[in-house]
RODO-2510 file (C-alpha; in nm, 4 decimals, decimal comma):
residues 429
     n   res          X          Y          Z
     1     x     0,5891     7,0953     5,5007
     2     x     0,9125     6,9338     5,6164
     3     x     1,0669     7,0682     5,2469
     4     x     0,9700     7,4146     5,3257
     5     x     1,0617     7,4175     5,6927
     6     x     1,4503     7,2425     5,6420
     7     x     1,4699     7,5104     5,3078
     8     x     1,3661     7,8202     5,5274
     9     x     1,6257     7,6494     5,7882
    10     x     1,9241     7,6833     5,5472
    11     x     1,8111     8,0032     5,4137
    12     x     1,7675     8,1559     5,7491
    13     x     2,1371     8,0150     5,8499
    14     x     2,2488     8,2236     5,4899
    15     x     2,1637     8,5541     5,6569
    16     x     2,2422     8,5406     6,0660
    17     x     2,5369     8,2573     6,0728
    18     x     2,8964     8,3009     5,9903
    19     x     3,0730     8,3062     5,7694
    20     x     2,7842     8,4338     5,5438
    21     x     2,6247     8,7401     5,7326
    22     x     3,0247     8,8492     5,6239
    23     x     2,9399     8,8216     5,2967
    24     x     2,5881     8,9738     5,2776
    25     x     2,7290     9,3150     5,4739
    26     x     3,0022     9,2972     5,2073
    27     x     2,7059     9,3181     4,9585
    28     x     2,4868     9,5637     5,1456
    29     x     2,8075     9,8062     5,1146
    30     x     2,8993     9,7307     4,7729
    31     x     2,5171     9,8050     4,6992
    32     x     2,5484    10,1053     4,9243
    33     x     2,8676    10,2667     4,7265
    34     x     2,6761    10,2403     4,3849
    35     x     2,3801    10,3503     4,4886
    36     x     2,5583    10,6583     4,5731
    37     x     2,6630    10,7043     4,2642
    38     x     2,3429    10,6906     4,1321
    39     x     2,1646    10,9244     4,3419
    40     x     2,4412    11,1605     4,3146
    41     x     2,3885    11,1417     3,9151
    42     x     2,0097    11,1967     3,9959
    43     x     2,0504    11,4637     4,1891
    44     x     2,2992    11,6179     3,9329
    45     x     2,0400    11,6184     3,6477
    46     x     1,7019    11,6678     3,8172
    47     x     1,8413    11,9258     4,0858
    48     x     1,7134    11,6825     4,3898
    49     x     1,7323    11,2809     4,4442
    50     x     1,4848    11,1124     4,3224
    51     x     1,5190    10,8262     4,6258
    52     x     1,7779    10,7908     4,9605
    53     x     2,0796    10,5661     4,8950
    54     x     1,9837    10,3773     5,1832
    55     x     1,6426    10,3005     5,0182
    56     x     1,7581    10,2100     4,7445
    57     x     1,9749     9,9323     4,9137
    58     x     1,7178     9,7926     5,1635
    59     x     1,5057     9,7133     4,8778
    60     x     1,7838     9,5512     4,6908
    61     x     1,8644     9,3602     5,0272
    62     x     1,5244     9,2545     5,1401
    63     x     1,3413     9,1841     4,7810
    64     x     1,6325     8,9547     4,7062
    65     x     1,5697     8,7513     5,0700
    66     x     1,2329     8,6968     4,9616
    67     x     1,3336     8,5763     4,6119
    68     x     1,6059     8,3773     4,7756
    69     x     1,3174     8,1747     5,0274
    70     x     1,1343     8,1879     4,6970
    71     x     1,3796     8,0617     4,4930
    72     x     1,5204     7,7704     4,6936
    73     x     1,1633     7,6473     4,7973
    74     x     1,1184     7,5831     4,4347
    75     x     1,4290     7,4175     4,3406
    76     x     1,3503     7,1965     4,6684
    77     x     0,9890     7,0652     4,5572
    78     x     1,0897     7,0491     4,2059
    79     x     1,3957     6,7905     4,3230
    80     x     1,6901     6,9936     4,1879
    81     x     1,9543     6,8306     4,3752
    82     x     2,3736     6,7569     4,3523
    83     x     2,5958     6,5105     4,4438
    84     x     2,8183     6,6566     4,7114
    85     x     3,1183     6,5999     4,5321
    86     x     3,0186     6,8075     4,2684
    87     x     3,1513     7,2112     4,2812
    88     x     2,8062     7,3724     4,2464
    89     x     2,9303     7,6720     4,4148
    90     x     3,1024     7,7346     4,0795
    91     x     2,8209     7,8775     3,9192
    92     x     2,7968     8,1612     4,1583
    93     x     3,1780     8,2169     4,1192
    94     x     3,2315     8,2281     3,7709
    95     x     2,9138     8,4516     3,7475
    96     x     3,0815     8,7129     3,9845
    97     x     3,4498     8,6756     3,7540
    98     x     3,2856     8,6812     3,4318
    99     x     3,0541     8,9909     3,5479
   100     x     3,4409     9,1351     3,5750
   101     x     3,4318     9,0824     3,1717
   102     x     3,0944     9,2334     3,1049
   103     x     2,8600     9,3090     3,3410
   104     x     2,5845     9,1573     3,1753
   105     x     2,8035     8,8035     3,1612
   106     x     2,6881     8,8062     3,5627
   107     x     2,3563     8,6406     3,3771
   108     x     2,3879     8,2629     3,5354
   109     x     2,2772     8,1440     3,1751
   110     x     2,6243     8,2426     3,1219
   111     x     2,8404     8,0931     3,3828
   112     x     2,6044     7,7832     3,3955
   113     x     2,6653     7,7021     3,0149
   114     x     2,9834     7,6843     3,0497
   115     x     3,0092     7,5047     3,3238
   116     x     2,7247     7,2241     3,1803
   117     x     2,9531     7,2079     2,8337
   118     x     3,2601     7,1176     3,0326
   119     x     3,0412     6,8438     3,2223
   120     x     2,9028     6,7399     2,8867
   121     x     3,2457     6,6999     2,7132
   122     x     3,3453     6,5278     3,0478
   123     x     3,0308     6,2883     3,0026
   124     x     3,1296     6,2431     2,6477
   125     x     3,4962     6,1716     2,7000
   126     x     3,3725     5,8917     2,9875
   127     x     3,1306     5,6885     2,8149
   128     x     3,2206     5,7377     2,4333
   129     x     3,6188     5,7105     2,5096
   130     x     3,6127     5,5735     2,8598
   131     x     3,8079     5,8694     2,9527
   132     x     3,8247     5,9613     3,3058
   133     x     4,0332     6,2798     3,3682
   134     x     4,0237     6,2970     3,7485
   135     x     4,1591     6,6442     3,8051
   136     x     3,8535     6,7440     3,6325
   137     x     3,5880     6,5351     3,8987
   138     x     3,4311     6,8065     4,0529
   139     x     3,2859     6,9589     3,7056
   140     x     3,1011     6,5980     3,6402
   141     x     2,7867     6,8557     3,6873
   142     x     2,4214     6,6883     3,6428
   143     x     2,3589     6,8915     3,3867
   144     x     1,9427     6,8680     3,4609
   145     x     1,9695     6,9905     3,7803
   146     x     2,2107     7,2649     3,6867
   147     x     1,9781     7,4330     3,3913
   148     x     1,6778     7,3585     3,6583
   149     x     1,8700     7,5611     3,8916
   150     x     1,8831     7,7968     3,6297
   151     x     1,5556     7,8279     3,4900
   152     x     1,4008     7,8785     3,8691
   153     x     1,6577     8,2110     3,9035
   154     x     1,5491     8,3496     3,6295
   155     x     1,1887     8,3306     3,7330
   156     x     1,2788     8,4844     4,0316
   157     x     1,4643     8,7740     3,8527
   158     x     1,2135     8,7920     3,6779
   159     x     1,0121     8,8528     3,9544
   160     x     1,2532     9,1218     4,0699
   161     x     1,2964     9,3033     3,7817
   162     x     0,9282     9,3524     3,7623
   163     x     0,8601     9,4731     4,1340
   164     x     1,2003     9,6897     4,1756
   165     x     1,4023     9,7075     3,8283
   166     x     1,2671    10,0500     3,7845
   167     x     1,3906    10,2243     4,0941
   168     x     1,7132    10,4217     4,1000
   169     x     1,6383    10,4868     3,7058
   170     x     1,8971    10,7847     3,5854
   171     x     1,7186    11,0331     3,2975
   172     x     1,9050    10,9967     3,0013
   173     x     1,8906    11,1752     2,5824
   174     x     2,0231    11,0504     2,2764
   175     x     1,9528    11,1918     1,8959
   176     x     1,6850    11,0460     1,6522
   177     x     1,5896    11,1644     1,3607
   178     x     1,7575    11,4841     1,4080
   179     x     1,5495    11,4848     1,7338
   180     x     1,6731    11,4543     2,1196
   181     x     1,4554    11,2245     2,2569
   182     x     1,4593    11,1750     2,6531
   183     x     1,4734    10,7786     2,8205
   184     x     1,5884    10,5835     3,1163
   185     x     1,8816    10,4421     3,2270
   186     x     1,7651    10,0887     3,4900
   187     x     2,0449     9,9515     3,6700
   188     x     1,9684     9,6970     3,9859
   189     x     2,1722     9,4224     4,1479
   190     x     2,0410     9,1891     4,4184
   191     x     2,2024     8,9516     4,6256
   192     x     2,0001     8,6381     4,6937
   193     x     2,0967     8,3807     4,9223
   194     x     1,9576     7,9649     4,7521
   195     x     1,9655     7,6765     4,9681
   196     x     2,0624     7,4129     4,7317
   197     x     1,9984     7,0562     4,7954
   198     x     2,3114     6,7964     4,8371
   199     x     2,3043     6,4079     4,8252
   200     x     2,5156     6,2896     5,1154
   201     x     2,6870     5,9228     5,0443
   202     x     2,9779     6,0159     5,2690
   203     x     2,9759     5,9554     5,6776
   204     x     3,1515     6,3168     5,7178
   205     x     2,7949     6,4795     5,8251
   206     x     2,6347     6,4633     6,1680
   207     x     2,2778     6,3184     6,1528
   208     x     2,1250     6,6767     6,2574
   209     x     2,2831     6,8287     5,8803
   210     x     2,1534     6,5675     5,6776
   211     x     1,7381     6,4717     5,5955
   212     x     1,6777     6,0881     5,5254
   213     x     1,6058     6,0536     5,1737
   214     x     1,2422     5,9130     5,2361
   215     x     1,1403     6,2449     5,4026
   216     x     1,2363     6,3794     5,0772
   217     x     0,8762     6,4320     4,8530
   218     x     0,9200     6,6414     4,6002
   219     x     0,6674     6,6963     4,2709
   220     x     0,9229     6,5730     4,0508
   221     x     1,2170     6,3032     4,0385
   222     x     1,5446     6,3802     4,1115
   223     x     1,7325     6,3301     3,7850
   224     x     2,0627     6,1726     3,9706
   225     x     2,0405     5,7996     3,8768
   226     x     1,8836     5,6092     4,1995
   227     x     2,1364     5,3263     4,1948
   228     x     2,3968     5,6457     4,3165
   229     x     2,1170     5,7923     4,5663
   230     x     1,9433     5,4581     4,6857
   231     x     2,1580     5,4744     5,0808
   232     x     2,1873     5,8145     5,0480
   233     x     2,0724     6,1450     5,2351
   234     x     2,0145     6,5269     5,1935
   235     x     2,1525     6,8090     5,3259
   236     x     2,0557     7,1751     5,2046
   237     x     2,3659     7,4259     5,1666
   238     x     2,3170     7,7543     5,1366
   239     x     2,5038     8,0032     4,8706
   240     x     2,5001     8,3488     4,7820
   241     x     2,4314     8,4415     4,4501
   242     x     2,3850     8,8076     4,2612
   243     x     2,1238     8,8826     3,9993
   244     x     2,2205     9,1933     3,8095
   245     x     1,9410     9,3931     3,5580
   246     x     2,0635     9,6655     3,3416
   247     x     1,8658     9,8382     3,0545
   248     x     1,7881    10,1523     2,8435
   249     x     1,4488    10,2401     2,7407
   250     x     1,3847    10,5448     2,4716
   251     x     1,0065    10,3957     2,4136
   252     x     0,8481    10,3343     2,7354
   253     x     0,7989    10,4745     3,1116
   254     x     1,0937    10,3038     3,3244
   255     x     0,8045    10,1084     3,5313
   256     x     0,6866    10,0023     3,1788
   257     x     1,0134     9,8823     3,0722
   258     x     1,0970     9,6595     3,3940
   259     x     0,7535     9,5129     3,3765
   260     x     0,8369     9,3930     2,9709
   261     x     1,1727     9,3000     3,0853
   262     x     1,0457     9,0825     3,3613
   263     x     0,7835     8,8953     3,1441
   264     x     1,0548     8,8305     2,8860
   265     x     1,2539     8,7125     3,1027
   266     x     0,9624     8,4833     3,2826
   267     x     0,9200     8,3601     2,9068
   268     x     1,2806     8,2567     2,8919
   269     x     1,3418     8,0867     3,1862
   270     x     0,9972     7,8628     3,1338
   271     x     1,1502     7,7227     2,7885
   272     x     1,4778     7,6904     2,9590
   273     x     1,3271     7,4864     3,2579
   274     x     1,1081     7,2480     2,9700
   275     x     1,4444     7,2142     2,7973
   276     x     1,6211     7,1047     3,1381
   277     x     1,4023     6,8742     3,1939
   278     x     1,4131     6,7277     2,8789
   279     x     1,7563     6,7064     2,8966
   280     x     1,6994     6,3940     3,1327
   281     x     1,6351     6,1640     2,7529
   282     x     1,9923     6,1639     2,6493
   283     x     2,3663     6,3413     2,5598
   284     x     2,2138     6,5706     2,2418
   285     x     1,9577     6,7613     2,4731
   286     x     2,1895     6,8165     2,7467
   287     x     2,4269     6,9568     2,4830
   288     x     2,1581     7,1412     2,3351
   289     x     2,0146     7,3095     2,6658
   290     x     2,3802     7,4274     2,7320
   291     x     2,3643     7,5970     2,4115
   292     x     2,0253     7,7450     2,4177
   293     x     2,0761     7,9191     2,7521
   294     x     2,3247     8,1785     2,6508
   295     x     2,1981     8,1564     2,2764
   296     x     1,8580     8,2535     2,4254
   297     x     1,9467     8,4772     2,6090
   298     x     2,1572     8,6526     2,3919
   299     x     1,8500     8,5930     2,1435
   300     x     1,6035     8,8129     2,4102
   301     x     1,8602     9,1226     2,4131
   302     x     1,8670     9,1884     2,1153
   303     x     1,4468     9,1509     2,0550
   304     x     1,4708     9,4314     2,3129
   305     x     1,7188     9,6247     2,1498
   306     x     1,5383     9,5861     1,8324
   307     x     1,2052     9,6693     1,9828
   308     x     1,3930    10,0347     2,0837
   309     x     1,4824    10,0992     1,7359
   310     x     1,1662    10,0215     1,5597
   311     x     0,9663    10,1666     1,8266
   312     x     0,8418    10,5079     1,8483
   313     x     1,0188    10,7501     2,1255
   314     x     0,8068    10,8374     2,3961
   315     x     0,9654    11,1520     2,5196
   316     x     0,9795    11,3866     2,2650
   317     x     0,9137    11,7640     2,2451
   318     x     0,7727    11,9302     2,0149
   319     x     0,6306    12,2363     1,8805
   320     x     0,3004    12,1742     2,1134
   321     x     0,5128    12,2103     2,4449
   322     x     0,8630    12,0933     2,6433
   323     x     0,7645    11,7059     2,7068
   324     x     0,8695    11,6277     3,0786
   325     x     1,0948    11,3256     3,1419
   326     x     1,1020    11,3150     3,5373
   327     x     0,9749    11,4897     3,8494
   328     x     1,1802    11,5191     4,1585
   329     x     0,9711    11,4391     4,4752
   330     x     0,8756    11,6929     4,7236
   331     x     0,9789    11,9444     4,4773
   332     x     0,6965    12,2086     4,3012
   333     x     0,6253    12,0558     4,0437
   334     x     0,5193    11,7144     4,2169
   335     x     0,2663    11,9156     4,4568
   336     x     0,0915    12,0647     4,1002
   337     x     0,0846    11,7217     4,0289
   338     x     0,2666    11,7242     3,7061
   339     x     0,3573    11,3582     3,6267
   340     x     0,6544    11,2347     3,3812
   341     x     0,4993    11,1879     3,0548
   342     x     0,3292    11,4955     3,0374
   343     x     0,4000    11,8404     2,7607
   344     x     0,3918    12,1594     2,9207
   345     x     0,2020    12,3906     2,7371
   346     x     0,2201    12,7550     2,8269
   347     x     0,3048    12,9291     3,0931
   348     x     0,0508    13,2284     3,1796
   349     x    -0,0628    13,1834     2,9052
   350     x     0,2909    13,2405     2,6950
   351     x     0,3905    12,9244     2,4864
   352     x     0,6858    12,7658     2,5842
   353     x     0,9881    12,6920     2,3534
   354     x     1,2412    12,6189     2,5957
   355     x     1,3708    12,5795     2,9700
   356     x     1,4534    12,9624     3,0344
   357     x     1,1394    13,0800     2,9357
   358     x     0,9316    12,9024     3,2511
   359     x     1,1963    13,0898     3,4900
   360     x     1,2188    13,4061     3,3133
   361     x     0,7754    13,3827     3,3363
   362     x     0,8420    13,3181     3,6588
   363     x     1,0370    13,5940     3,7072
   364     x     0,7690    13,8188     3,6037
   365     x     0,4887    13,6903     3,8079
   366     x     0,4319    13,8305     4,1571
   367     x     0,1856    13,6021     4,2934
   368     x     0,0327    13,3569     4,1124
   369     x     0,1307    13,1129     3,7834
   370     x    -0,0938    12,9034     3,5792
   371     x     0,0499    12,6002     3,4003
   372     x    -0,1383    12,4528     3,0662
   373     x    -0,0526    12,0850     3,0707
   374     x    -0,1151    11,8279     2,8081
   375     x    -0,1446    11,4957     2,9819
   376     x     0,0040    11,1877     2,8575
   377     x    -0,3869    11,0937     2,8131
   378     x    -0,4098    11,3692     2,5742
   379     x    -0,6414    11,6050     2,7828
   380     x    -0,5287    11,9530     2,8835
   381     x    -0,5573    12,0694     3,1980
   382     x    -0,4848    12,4467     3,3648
   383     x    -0,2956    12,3892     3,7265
   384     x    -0,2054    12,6732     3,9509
   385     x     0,0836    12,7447     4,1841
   386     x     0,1120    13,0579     4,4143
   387     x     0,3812    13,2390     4,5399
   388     x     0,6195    13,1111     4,2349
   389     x     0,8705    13,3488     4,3182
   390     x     0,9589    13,1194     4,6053
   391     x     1,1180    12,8578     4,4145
   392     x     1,4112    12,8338     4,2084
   393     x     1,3685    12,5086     4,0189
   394     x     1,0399    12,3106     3,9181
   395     x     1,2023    12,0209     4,0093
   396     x     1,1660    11,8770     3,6423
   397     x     1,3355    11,7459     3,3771
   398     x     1,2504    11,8372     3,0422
   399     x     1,3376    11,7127     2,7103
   400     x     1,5277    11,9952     2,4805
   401     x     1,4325    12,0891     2,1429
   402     x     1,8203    12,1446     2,0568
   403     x     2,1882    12,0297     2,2618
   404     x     2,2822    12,3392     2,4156
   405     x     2,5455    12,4583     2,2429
   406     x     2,7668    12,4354     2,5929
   407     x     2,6356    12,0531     2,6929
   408     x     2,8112    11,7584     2,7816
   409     x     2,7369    11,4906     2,5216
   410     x     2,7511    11,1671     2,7179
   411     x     2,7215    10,7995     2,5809
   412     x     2,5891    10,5870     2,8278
   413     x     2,6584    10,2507     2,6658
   414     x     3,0315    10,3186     2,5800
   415     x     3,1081    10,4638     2,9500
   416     x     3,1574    10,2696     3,2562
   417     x     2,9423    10,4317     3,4895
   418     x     3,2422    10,5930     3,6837
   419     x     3,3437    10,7931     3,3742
   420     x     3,0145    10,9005     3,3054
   421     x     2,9925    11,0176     3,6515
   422     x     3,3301    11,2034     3,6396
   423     x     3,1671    11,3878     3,3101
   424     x     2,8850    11,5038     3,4904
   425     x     3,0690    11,6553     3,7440
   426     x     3,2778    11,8408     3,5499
   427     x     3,0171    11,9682     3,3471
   428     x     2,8905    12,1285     3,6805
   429     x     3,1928    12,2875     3,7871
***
């Protein structure tokens, strides 16, 4: 109880004390800005938002408090812990400059590995060469701990990813097979704040910052050598860290998608953490868990990738009906209860071969219209609306048989996400 208690302390001072409620309202507007962008692109293609930009960011904000507590309790029973002469902080750094790069480089598997390969050259260079390079101190990393550290924020990403990677999902088409087939775009960052666990050897702490080391009971050993911890104390300091998820699915509903991506990435970070702690043995596995974590990971994008291609496309229309990718809330469509996944059939009983023929139905029909839906469960079912002629838009968005012949061709993964928003406007000038 004392582990849980001092963890929720430091991760409690992360979000009311200065200087780092500064840097969680930077976050909350950074999340803010892109999140209108997003919404804006939603409400481009689907005629309405989909969700409120201010949703969007309290649920990147609070879900990533929760996996923050979550997160740092774990690394505190499982006895991740680092000398506090060692620049831990780094990790969180170089993740932010590297996400500069690439955003997907903002995966800690990333800025970890590199900074556990320049501890284990370090290592190397001191007990192979008796080389000491003194500059370079503060990167003499325990390389357990670190890929620990690792493995645990990955299962909490994982976590997120699952419960909120599919919100703020932007309807996207590409060609196959000489087909346009309709998908998702999932984009989510989340700023977490860890309370990571220090070894005090130094008298420059008051006694009410730092735990005595016998109060300390963790489920597992801490893998800094006890001759360097035997007078020493704890102290948990807390960070700010972001996890970042970004994806494109073509074969599955965007909830579907988040929910693969988190058990993937559950499934990584459990070899990862086995690998850590084998690391403990000798020099080869801590070389070797440096490597695997970016290999790995590297590894699990492209499965997903691959699993795209081979895959069959989910939204696809056909000559049965126009297959519906999304449904705007609040909008006519969503009180018939048509659902994304499902092939509209006819209209009035007229077959329907492409977006102008529902409104130009419409346009016909003084008081009533009857919709022939084919469920994604394969059974067809006859919905009525009245008074049609008060709406302009379903509030849908369908997948097209053919590009119209004066569309905007976008590529999402060769765009940054400002350029593809500058295209859409101008397509809608």
């Amino acid at each position: 109880m004392n582990i849980t208690l001092n963890t929720l302390r430091a991760v409690a001072s992360a979000i009311i004390s200065s200087p780092y409620v500064f840097i969680l309202i930077g976050f909350i507007i950074m999340f803010y800005r892109q999140n209108k962008k997003t919404v804006l692109m939603q409400k481009m293609i689907i005629g309405e938002k989909l969700n409120s930009p201010f949703e969007l960011t309290i649920s990147q904000i609070v879900l990533g408090l929760f996996a923050g507590i979550l997160g740092s309790i774990l690394l505190s029973y499982l006895g991740v812990a680092f000398d506090e002469n060692t620049s831990i902080e780094l990790i969180f750094l170089v993740s932010i400059l590297l996400m500069f790069i690439n955003p997907r480089l903002i995966c800690f598997s990333y800025s970890g590995a590199l900074l556990g390969f320049i501890s284990v050259l370090l290592e190397i260079m001191r007990g192979m060469y008796g080389i000491e390079v003194e500059a370079l101190k503060f990167l003499n990393i325990d390389v357990v701990a670190l890929m620990t550290l690792i493995a645990v924020l990955h299962f909490v990403e994982a976590i997120l990813v699952m419960v909120d990677g599919s919100k703020g999902a932007i309807p996207i088409f590409t060609k196959k097979e000489n087909k346009i087939i309709g998908g998702f775009a999932l984009k989510r960052y989340w700023a977490i704040p860890i309370a990571i666990v220090l070894i005090i050897n130094s008298k420059m702490y008051s006694l009410d910052e730092v735990i005595s080391l016998a109060n300390w009971n963790t489920l597992l050993n801490v893998s800094t050598p006890i001759s360097i911890i035997k007078n020493a104390a704890i102290m948990l300091m807390p960070f700010y860290g972001v996890i970042g998820y970004s994806n494109v699915t073509f074969t599955k509903t965007k909830k579907q998608k988040s929910v693969s991506s988190g058990i993937m990435i559950m499934l990584f970070s459990a070899f990862l953490f086995i690998f850590a702690r084998l690391a403990v043995l000798n020099i080869f596995f801590k070389l070797f868990v440096v490597i695997f974590a970016p290999a790995a990971h590297e590894f699990m994008l492209y499965i997903q990738k691959y699993l795209e291609v081979k895959e069959e496309p989910k939204y696809v229309s056909d000559e049965n009906g126009m297959m519906i990718l999304e449904v705007a809330p609040n909008s006519p469509a969503f009180e018939m209860g048509i659902k994304s996944g499902d092939v509209l059939v006819e209209v009035n009983d007229r077959r329907i071969f492409k977006e102008d023929d529902i409104l130009n139905i419409i346009r016909e029909t003084s008081n009533y219209a009857w919709f022939k839906i084919k469920r994604a469960a394969g059974n067809l079912e006859e919905i009525r609306y009245k008074n049609p002629s008060n709406f302009k838009r379903l509030g849908v968005v369908f997948v097209p048989k053919h590009v119209p012949e004066e569309s905007v061709v976008v590529k999402v993964n060769e765009n940054k996400f400002s350029e593809v928003l500058e295209k859409m406007k101008n397509k809608h000038k």
